[in-house]
Every structure is written in structure tokens, then in C-alpha cells.
C-alpha positions as CSV (number, residue, x, y, z in Angstrom):
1,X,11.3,-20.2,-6.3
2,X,9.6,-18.2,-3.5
3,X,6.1,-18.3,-2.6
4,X,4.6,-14.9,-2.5
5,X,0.9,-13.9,-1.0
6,X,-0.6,-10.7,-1.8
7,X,-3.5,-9.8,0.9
8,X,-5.3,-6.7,1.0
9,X,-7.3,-5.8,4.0
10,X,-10.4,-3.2,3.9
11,X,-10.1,-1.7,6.7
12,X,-13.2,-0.4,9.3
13,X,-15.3,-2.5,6.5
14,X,-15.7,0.4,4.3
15,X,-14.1,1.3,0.9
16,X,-15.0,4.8,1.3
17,X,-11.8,6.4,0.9
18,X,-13.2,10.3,1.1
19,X,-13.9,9.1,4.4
20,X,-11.3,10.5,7.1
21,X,-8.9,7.4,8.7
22,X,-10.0,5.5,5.6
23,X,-7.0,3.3,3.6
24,X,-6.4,-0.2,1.7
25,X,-3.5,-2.0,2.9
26,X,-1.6,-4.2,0.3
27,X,0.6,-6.8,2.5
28,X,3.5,-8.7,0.5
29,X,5.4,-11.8,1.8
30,X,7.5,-13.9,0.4
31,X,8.0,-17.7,1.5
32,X,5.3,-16.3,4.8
33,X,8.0,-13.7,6.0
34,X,6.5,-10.0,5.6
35,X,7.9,-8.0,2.5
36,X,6.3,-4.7,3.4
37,X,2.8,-3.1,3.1
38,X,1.5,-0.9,0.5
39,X,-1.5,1.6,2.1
40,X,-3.5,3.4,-0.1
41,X,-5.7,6.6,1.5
42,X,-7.9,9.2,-0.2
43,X,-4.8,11.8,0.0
44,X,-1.4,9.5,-0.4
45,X,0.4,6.0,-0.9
46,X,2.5,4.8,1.7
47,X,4.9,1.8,1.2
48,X,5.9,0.6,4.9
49,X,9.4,-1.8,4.9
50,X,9.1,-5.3,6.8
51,X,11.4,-3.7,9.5
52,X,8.7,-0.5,9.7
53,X,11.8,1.9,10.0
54,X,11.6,3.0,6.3
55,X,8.6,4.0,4.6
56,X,8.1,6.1,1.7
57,X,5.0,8.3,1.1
58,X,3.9,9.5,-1.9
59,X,0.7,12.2,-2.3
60,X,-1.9,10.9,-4.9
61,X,-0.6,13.1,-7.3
62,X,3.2,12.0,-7.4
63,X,2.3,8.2,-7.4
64,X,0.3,8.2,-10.1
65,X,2.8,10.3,-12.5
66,X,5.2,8.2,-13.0
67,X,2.1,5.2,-13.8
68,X,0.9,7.6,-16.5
69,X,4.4,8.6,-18.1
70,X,5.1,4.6,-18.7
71,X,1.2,3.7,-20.4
């Protein structure tokens, strides 16, 4: 069974996210190699691959549809 770590990181010390710049970041590994990221900003949702070539970004708006449609 893998190991998996969830870290989040608050980044510039401030949870402001109005605040231009300002995001969470959800890091996800799996037996300590990197899964992928998860950053959350004022305006979007970003998921970022381990490899960082594929990312997906979502606005606010179309993340939290699909959250609300299934509770």
C-alpha cells in the first residue's frame, strides 16, 4: 500500500486570497515521489502534473460546479 502525504503551503504568510499573487498549494506524493500540486487563487484552480508539462486550470466558477452537482 503506498504512502501518501498531503502538504499545503500558505504562501507569502497570508491567506488573503483577494490579494493579487495570493494562492494555496496542495502538494500530493505518493511513497515521497511528487504526484502533482493542486493551487488554489482568488480567481482559478490549477492542478500542475509531477512532470509540470500538463496542467489544467479551472476558473472558480467551473471548479466548483461539478462539487455542487454531486452534494
Amino acid at each position: 500500500m503506498a504512502n501518501h502525504e498531503t502538504r499545503m503551503t500558505i504562501e507569502r504568510g497570508s491567506i488573503d486570497l483577494q490579494t493579487k499573487g495570493e494562492r494555496i498549494k496542495f502538494l500530493f506524493k505518493a511513497d515521497g515521489e511528487k504526484l502533482g500540486e493542486l493551487k488554489i487563487s482568488a480567481a482559478s484552480v490549477t492542478f500542475e502534473a509531477r512532470n509540470k508539462q500538463k496542467s489544467t486550470t479551472w476558473s472558480i466558477t467551473q471548479f466548483v460546479k461539478p462539487l455542487e452537482e454531486n452534494f
